[in-house]
C-alpha positions as a Markdown table, in Angstrom:
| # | Residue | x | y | z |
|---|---|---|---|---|
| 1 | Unk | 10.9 | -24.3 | 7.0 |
| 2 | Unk | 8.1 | -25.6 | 8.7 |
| 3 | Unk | 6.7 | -23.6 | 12.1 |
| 4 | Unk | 8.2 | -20.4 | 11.4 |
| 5 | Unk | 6.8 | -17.3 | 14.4 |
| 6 | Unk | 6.2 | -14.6 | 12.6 |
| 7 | Unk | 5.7 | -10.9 | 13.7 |
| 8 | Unk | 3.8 | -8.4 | 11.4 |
| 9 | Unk | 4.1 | -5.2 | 12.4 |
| 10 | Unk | 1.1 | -2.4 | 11.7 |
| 11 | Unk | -2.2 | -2.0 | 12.7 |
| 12 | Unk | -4.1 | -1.5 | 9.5 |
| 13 | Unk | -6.1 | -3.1 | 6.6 |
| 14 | Unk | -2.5 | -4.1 | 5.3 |
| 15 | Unk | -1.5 | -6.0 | 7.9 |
| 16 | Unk | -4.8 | -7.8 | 8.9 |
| 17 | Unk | -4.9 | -8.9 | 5.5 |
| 18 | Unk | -0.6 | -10.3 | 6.0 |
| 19 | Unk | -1.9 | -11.8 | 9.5 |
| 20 | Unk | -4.7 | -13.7 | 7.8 |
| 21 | Unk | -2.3 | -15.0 | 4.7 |
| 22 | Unk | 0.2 | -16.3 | 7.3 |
| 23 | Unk | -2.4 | -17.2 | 9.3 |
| 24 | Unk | -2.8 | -19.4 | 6.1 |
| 25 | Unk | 0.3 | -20.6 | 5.6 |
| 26 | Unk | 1.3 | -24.0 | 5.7 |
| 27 | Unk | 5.1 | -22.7 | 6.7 |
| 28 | Unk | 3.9 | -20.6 | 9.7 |
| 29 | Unk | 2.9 | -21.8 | 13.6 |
| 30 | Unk | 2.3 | -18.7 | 14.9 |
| 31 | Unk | 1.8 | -14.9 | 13.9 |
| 32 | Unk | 1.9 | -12.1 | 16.3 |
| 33 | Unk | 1.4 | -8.2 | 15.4 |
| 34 | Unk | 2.5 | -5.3 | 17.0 |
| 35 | Unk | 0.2 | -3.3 | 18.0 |
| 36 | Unk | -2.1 | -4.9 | 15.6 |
| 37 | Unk | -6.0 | -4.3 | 15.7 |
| 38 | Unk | -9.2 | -6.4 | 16.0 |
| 39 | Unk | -8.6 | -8.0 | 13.0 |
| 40 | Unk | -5.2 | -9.0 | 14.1 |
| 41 | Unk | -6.3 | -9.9 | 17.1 |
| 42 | Unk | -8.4 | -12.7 | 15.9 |
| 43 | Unk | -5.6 | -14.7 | 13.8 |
| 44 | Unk | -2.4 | -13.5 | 15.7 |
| 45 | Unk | -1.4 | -12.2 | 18.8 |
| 46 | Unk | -1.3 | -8.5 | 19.2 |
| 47 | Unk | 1.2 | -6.4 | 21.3 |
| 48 | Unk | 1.5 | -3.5 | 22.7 |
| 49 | Unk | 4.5 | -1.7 | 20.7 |
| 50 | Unk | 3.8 | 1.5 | 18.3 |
| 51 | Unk | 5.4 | 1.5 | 15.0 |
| 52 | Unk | 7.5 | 4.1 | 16.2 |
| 53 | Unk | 9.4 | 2.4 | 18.8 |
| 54 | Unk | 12.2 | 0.9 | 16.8 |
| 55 | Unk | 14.3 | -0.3 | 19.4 |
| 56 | Unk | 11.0 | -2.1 | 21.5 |
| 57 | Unk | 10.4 | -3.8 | 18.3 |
| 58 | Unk | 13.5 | -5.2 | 17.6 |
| 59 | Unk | 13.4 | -6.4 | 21.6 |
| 60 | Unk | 10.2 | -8.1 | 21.0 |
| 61 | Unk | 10.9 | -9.7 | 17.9 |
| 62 | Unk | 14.3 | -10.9 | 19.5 |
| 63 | Unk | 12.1 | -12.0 | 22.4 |
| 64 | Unk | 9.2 | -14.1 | 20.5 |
| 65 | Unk | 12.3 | -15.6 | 19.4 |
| 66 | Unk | 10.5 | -14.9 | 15.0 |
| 67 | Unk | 11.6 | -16.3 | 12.2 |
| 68 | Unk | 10.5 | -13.6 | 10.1 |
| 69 | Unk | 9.4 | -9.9 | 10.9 |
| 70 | Unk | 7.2 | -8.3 | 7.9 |
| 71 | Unk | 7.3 | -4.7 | 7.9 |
| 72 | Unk | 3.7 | -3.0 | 6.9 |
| 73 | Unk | 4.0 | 0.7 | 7.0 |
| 74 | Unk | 6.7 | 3.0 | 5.3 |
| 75 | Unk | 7.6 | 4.9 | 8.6 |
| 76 | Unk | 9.8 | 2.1 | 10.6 |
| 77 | Unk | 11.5 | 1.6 | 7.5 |
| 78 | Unk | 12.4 | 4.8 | 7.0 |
| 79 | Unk | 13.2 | 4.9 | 10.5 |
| 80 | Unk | 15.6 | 2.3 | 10.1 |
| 81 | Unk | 13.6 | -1.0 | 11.4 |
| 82 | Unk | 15.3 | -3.3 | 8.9 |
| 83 | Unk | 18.7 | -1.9 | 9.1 |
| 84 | Unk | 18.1 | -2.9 | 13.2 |
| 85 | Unk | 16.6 | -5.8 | 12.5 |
| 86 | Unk | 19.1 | -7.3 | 10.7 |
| 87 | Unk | 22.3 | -6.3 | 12.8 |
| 88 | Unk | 20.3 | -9.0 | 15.5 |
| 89 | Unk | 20.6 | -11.6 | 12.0 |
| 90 | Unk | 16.4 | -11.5 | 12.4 |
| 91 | Unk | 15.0 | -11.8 | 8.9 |
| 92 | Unk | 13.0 | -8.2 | 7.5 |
| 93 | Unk | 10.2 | -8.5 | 5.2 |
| 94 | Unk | 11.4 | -4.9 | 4.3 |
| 95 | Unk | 14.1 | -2.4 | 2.5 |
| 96 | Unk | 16.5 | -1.2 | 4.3 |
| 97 | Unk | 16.7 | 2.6 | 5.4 |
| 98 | Unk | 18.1 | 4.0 | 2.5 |
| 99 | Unk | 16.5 | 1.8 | -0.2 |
| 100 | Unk | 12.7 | 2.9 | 2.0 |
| 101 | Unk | 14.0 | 7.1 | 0.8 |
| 102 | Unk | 12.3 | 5.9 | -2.4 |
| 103 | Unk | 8.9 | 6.2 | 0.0 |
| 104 | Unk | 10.7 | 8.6 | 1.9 |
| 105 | Unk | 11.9 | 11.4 | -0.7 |
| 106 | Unk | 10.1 | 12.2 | -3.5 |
| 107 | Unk | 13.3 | 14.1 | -4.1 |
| 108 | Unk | 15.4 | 10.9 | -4.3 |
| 109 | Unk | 13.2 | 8.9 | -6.1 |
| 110 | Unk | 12.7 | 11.0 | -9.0 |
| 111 | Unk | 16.7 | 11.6 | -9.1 |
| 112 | Unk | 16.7 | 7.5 | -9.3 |
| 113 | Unk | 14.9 | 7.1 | -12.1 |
| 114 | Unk | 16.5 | 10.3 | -13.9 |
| 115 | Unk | 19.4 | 8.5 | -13.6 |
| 116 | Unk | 18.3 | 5.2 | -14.8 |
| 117 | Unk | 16.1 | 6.3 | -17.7 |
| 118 | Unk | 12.6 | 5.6 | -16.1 |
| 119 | Unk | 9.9 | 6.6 | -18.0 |
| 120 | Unk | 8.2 | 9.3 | -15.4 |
| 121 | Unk | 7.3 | 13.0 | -15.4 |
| 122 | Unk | 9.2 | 16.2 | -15.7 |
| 123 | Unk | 9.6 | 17.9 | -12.0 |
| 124 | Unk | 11.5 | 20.8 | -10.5 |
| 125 | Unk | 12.4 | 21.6 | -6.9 |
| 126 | Unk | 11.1 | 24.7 | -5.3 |
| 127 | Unk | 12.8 | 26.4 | -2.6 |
| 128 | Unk | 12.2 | 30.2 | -2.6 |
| 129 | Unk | 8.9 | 31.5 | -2.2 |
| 130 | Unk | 9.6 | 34.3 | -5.0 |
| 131 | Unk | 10.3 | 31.5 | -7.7 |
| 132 | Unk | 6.7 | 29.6 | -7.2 |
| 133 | Unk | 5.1 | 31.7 | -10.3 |
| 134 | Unk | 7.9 | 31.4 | -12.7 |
| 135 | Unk | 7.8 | 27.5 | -12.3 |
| 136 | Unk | 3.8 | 27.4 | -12.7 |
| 137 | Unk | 4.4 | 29.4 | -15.8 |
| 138 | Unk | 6.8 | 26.5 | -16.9 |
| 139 | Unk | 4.4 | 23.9 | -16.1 |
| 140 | Unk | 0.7 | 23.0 | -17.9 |
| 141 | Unk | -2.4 | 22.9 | -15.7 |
| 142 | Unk | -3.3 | 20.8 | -13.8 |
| 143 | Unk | -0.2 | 21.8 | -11.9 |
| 144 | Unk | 0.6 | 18.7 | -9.3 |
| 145 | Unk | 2.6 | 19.5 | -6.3 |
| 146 | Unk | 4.4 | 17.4 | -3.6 |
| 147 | Unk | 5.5 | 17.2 | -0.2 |
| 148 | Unk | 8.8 | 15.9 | 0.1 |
| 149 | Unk | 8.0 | 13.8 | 3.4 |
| 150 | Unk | 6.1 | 10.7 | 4.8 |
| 151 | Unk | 2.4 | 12.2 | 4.3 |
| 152 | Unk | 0.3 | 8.5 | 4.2 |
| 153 | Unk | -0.8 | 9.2 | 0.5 |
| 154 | Unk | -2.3 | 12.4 | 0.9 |
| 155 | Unk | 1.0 | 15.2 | 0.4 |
| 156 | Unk | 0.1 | 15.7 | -3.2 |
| 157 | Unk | -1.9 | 18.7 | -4.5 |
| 158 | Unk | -3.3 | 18.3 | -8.4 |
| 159 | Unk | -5.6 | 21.5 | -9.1 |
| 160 | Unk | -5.9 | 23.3 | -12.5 |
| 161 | Unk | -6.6 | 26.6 | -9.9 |
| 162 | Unk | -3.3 | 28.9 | -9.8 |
| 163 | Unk | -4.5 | 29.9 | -6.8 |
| 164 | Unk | -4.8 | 26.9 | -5.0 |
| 165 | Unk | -1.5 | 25.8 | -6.6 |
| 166 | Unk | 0.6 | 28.9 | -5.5 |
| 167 | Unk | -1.0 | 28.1 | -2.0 |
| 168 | Unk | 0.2 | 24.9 | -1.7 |
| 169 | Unk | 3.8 | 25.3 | -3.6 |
| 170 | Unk | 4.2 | 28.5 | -0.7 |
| 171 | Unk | 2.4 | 25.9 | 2.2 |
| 172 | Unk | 5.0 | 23.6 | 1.2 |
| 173 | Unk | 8.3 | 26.0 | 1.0 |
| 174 | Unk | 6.8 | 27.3 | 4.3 |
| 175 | Unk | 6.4 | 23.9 | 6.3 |
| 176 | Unk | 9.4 | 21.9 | 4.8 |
| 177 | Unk | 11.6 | 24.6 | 3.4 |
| 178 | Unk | 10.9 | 23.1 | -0.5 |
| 179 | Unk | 8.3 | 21.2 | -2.5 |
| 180 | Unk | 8.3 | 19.8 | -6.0 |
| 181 | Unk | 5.9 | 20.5 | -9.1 |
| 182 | Unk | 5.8 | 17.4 | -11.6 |
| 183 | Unk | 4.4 | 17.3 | -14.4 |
| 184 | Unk | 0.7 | 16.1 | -15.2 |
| 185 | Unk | 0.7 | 12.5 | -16.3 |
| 186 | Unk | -2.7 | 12.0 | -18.0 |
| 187 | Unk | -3.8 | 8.3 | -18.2 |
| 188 | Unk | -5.1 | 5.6 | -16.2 |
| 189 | Unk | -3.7 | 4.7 | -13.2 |
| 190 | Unk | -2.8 | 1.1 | -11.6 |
| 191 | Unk | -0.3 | -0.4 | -9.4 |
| 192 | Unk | 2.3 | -3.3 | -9.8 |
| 193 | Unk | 4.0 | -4.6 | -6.8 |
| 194 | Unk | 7.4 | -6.2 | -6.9 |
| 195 | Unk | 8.5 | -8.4 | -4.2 |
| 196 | Unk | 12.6 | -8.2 | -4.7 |
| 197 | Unk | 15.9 | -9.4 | -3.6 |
| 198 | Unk | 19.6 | -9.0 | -4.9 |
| 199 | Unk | 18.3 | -12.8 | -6.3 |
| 200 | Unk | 15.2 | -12.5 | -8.3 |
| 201 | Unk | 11.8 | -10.4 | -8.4 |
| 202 | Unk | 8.0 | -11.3 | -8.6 |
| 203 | Unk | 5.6 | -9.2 | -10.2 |
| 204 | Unk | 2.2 | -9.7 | -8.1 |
| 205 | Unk | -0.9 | -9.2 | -9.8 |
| 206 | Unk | -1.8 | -5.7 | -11.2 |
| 207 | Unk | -4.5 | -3.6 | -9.2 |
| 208 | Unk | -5.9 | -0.4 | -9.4 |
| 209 | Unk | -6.7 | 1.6 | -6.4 |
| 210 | Unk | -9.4 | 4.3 | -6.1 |
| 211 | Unk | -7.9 | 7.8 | -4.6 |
| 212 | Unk | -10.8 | 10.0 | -4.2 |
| 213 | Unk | -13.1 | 10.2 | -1.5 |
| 214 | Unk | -16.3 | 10.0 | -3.7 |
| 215 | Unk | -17.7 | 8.7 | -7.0 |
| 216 | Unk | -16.6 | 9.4 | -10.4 |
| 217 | Unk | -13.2 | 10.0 | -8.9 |
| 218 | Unk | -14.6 | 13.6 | -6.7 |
| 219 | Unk | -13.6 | 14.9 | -4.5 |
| 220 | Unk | -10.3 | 14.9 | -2.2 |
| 221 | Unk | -7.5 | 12.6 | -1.9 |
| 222 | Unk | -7.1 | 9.3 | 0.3 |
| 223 | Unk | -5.1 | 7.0 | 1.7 |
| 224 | Unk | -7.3 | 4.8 | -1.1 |
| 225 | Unk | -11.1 | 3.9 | -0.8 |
| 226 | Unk | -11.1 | 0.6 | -2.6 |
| 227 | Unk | -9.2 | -1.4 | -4.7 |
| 228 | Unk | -9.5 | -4.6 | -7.9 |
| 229 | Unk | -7.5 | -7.0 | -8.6 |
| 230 | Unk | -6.1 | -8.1 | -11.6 |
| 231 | Unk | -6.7 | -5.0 | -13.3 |
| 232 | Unk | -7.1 | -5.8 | -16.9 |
| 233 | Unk | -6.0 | -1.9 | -18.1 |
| 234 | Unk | -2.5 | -3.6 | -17.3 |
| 235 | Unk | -2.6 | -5.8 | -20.5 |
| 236 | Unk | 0.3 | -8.4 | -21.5 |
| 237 | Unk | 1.7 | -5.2 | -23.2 |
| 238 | Unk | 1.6 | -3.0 | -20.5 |
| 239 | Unk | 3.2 | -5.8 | -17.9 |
| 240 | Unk | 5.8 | -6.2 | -20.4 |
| 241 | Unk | 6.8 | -2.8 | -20.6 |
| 242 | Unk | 6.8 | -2.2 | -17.6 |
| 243 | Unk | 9.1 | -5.0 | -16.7 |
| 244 | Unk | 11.4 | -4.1 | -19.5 |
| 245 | Unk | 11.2 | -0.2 | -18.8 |
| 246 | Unk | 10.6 | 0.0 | -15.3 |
| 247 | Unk | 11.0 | -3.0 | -13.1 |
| 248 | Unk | 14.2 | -4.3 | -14.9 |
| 249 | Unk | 16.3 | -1.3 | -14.6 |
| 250 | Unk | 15.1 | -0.3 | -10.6 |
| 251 | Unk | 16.1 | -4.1 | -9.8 |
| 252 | Unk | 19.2 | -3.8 | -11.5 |
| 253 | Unk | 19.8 | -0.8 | -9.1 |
| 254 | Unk | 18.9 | -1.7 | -6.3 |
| 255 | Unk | 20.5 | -5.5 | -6.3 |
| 256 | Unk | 23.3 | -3.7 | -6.9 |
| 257 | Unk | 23.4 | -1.0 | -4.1 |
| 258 | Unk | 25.6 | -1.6 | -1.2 |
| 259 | Unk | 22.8 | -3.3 | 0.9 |
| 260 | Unk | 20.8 | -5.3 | -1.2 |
| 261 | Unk | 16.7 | -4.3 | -1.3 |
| 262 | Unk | 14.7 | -7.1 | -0.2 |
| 263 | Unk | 11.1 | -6.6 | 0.4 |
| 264 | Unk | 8.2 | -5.1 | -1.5 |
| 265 | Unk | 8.3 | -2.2 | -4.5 |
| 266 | Unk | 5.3 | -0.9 | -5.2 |
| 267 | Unk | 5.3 | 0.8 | -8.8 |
| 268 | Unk | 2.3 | 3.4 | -9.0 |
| 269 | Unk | 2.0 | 3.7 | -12.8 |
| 270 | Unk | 0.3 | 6.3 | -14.9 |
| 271 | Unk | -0.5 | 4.4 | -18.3 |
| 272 | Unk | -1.2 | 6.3 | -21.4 |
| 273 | Unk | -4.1 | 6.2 | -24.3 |
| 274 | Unk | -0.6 | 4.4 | -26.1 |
| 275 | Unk | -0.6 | 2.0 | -23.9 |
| 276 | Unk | 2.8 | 3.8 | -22.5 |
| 277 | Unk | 3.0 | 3.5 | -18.6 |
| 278 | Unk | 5.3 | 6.0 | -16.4 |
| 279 | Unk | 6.0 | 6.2 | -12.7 |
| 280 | Unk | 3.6 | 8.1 | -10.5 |
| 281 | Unk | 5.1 | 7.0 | -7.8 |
| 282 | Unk | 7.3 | 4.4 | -5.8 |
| 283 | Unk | 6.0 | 3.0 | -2.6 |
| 284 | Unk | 8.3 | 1.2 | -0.4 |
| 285 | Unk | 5.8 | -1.7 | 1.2 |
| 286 | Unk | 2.8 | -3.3 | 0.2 |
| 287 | Unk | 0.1 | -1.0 | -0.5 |
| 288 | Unk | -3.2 | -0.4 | 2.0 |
| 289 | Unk | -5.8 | -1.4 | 0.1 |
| 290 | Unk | -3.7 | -2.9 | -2.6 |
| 291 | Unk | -2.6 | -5.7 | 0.3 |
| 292 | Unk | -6.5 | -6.9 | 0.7 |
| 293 | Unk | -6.7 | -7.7 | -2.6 |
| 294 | Unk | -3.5 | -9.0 | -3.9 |
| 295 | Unk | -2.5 | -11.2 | -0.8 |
| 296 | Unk | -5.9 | -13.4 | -1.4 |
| 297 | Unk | -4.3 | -14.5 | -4.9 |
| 298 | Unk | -1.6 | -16.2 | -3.6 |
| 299 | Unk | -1.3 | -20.2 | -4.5 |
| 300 | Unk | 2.0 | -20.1 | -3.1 |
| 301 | Unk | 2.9 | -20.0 | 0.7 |
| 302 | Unk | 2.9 | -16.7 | 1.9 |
| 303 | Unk | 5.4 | -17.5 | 4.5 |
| 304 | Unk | 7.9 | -19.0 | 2.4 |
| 305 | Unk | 7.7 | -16.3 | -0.1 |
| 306 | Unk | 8.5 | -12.9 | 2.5 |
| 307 | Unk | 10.8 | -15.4 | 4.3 |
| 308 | Unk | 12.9 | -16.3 | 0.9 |
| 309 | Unk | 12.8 | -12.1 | 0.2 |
| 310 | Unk | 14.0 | -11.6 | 3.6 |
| 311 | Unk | 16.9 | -13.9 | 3.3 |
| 312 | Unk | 17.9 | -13.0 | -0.4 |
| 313 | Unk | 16.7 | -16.5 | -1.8 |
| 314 | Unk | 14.0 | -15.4 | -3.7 |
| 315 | Unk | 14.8 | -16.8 | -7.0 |
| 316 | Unk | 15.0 | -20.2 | -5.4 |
| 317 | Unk | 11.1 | -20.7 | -5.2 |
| 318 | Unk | 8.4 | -21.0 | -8.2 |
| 319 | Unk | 5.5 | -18.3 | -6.7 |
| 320 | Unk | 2.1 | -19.2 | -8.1 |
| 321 | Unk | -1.2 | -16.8 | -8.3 |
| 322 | Unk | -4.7 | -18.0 | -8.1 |
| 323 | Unk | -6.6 | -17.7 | -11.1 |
| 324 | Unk | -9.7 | -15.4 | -9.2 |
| 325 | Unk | -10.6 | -11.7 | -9.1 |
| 326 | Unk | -10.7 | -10.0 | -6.1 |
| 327 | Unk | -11.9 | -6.8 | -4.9 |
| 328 | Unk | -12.4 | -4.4 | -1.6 |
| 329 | Unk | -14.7 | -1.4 | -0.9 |
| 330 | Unk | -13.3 | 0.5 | 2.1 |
| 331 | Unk | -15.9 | 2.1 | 4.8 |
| 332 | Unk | -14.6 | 5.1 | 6.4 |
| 333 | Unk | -15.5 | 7.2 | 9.3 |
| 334 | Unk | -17.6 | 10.5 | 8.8 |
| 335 | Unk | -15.7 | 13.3 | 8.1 |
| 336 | Unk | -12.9 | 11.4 | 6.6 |
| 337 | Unk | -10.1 | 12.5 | 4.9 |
| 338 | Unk | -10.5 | 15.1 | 7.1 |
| 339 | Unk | -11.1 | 15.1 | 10.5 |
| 340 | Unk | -12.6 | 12.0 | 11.9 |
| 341 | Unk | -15.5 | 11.2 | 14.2 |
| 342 | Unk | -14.0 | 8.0 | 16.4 |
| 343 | Unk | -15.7 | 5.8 | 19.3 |
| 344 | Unk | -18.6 | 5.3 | 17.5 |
| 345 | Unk | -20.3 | 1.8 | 17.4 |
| 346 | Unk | -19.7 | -0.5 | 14.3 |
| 347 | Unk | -22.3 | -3.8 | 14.1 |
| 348 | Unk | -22.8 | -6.1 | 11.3 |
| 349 | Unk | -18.9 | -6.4 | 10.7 |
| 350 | Unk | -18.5 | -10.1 | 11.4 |
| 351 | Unk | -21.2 | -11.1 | 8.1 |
| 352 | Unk | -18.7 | -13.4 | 5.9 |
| 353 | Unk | -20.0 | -15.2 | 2.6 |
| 354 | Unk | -18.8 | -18.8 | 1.3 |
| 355 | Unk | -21.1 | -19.9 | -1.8 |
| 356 | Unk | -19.1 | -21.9 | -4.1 |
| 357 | Unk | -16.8 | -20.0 | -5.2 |
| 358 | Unk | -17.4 | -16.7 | -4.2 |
| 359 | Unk | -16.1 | -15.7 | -0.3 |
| 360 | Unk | -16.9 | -12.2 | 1.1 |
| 361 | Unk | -15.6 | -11.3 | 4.7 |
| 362 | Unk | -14.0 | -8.2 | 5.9 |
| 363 | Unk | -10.4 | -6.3 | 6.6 |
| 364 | Unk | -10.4 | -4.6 | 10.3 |
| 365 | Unk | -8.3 | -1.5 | 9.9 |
| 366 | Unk | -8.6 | 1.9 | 11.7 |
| 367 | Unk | -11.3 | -0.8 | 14.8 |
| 368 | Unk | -10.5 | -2.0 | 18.1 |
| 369 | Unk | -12.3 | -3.9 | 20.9 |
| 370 | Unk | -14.3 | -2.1 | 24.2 |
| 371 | Unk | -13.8 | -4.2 | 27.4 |
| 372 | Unk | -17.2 | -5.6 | 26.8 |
| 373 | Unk | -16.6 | -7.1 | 23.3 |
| 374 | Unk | -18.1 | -4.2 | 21.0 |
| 375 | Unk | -16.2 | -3.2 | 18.3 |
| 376 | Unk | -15.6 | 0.6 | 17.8 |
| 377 | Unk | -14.5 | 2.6 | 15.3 |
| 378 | Unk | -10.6 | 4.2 | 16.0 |
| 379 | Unk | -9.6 | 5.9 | 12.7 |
| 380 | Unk | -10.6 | 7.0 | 9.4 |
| 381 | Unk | -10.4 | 4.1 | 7.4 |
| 382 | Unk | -12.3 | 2.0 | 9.5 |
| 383 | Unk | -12.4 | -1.5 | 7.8 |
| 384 | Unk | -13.0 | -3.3 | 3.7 |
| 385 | Unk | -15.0 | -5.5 | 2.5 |
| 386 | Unk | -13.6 | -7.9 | 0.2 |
| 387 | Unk | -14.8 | -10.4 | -2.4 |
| 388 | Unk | -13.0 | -13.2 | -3.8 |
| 389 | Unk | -14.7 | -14.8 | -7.1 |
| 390 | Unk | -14.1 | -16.2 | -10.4 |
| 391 | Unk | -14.9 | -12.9 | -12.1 |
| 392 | Unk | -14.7 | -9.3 | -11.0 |
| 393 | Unk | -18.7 | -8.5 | -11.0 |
| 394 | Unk | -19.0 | -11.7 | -8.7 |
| 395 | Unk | -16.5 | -10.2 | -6.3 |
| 396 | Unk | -17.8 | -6.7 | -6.0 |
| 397 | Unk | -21.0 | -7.6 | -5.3 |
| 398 | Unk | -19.9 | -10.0 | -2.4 |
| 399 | Unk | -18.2 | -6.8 | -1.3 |
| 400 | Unk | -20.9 | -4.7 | -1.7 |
| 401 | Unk | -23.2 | -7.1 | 0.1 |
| 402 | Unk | -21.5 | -7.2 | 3.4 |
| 403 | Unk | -20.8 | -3.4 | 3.7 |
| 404 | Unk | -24.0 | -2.5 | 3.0 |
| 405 | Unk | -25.1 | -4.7 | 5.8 |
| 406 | Unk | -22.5 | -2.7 | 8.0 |
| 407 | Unk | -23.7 | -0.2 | 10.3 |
| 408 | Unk | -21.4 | 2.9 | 11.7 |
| 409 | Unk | -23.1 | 6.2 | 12.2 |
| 410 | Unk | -21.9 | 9.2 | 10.0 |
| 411 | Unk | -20.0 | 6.5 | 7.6 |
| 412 | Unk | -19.4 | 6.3 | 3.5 |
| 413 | Unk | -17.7 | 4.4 | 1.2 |
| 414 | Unk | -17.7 | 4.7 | -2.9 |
| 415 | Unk | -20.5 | 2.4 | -4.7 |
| 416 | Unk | -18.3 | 2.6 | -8.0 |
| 417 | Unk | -15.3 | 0.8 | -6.8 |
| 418 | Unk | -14.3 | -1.2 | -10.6 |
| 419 | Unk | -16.0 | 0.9 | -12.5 |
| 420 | Unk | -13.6 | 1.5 | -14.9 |
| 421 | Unk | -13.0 | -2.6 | -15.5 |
| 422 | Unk | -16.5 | -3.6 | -15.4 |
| 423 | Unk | -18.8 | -3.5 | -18.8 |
């Protein structure tokens, strides 16, 4: 379907990185994001609707007249953006409202694969305050507790401190009236995303996020400070389990549910010293950073491929990969994850490479535009720089050579982003 108008809507990293791959595409005419960023602005045109205004999406999207709305963040779909969506027969790069609890509830999610035999930790729901030391005396350090809500990858607590454990289990009883405790899934950790339909499902290439703040895995959680794609700690053994263990049985589900899942599952594994991966986690939408360095590797067109998911035709089309590495080192604002220091002047952003192979050039996330053309910094994650090459080593250092020609007072990112996959 040739000259599709597409509307992403988002206004990070993600959804730069889905604007430049339609951008791309041989299917689409036109993009257009809502409310989009700098980034954004420079493939697509942006708009002025938030995320959170269902209904003025589902207006604009009916008023560009799209062939194709793709969904980036987990809230709209929780909120129901698909579910709206597709009453006005407009095509949704994203599940549905229920199918988006497995984002949404922790709760759910974990009863989901209970159900279905998915390989995935032991947990317990806590709902009294007076219960919270009896379940950390059923439970090993490091204890791991959760916030049954929407918390942009940082609701999750691991500490092997009772103290700091009991605080958060009571923070969490006290500000959502329960939490869970899982158990501690040792390992190393990657992520498969699934792009489904009640047809068929494609298994992107495997990456592996980096959490932390700081080097050698310190420090607090993220929303993710970098990420590498393929990750070679998913091995032809490790992919096949966890199609036959994982990915098999939640597609079975969920093609099977009353409304049909169509858009992305993202499966955040924990794989074992055995080689034996579990579920850390399911993510309803493309992952932000995984997005930056999984979209690059498609051969096929984008377009068609979130338009055939949309409509339930998945298993009609052959989707290809490129046979490259890539990889993305986020820079973030000063005092990030915590509180941010904003409005501050980023220059050097613009630097791309093209040598042969190798590209370099950069994701615009948490940046917008002043009047007079500078670009500012708006949020925590502020942008990525990402390296496409024929091996991993080539494509880090393309990363690493842009950022580090990137100037934005008070900011860091990691210098070990592929540590564990390099030599």
């Amino acid at each position: 379907m040739a000259g599709m108008e597409v509307l992403v809507v988002g206004s990070g990293g993600r959804e730069h990185a889905l604007a430049l791959g339609l951008s791309q595409s041989d299917s689409v005419s036109s993009v257009h994001c809502t409310p989009g960023n700098a980034g954004t602005s420079m493939v697509a045109t942006n708009h002025g609707i938030l995320v959170s205004d269902i209904e003025g999406i589902v207006s604009l999207a009916k008023q560009l007249m799209v062939s194709l709305v793709v969904v980036g963040p987990e809230a709209p779909l929780v909120n129901g953006l698909s579910d709206r969506l597709r009453q006005e027969s407009i095509p949704s790069f994203g599940p549905h409202s229920e199918g988006a609890l497995l984002e949404g509830s922790k709760t759910y999610a974990k009863t989901i694969m209970e159900s279905l035999g998915v390989p995935t930790g032991r947990f317990e729901r806590i709902d009294e305050i007076d219960s919270i030391e009896a379940s950390l005396e059923s439970f090993e350090p490091p204890w791991v507790i959760k916030r049954d809500v929407l918390a942009g990858g940082k609701g999750v607590t691991v500490t092997s401190s009772r103290k700091d454990a009991h605080e958060a289990l009571r923070n969490g009883v006290e500000t959502d009236g329960f939490v869970l405790m899982e158990e501690h899934l040792s390992g190393e950790e990657a992520s498969v995303l699934v792009i489904m339909d009640e047809s068929g499902y494609v298994m992107l290439p495997a990456s592996q996020d980096h959490k932390r703040v700081g080097n050698n895995d310190e420090g607090p959680n993220t929303g993710g400070m970098g990420a590498y794609a393929p990750a070679p700690v998913v091995t032809p053994s490790v992919l096949a389990r966890t199609r036959e263990e994982i990915v098999e049985p939640m597609h079975h589900h969920l093609r099977n549910s009353e409304i049909p899942y169509r858009g992305c599952l993202y499966v955040g594994l924990m794989i074992d010293e055995d080689g034996a991966p579990s579920v850390v986690e399911f993510n309803v939408r493309l992952g932000d950073p995984e997005a930056q360095v999984t979209i690059p590797l498609f051969q096929s067109d984008l377009g068609l491929v979130l338009l055939a998911a949309a409509q339930g035709n998945l298993a009609d089309i052959d989707v290809e990969f490129k046979k490259v590495h890539a990889a993305t080192v986020v820079l973030a604002s000063e005092g990030y994850p915590g509180d941010v220091f904003s409005g501050r002047l980023i220059e050097g952003w613009d630097a791309t490479i093209e040598e042969g192979q190798v590209l370099g050039f950069v994701h615009l996330a948490g940046a917008n535009r002043k009047d007079s053309g500078e670009l500012i910094s708006t949020g925590g994650r502020v942008l990525s720089a990402t390296g496409i090459a024929p091996t991993l080593g080539e494509a880090l250092e393309a990363s690493y050579q842009i950022i580090g020609g990137i100037e934005l007072e008070g900011s860091h990112y990691r210098e070990d982003i592929g540590f564990r996959a390099l030599p």
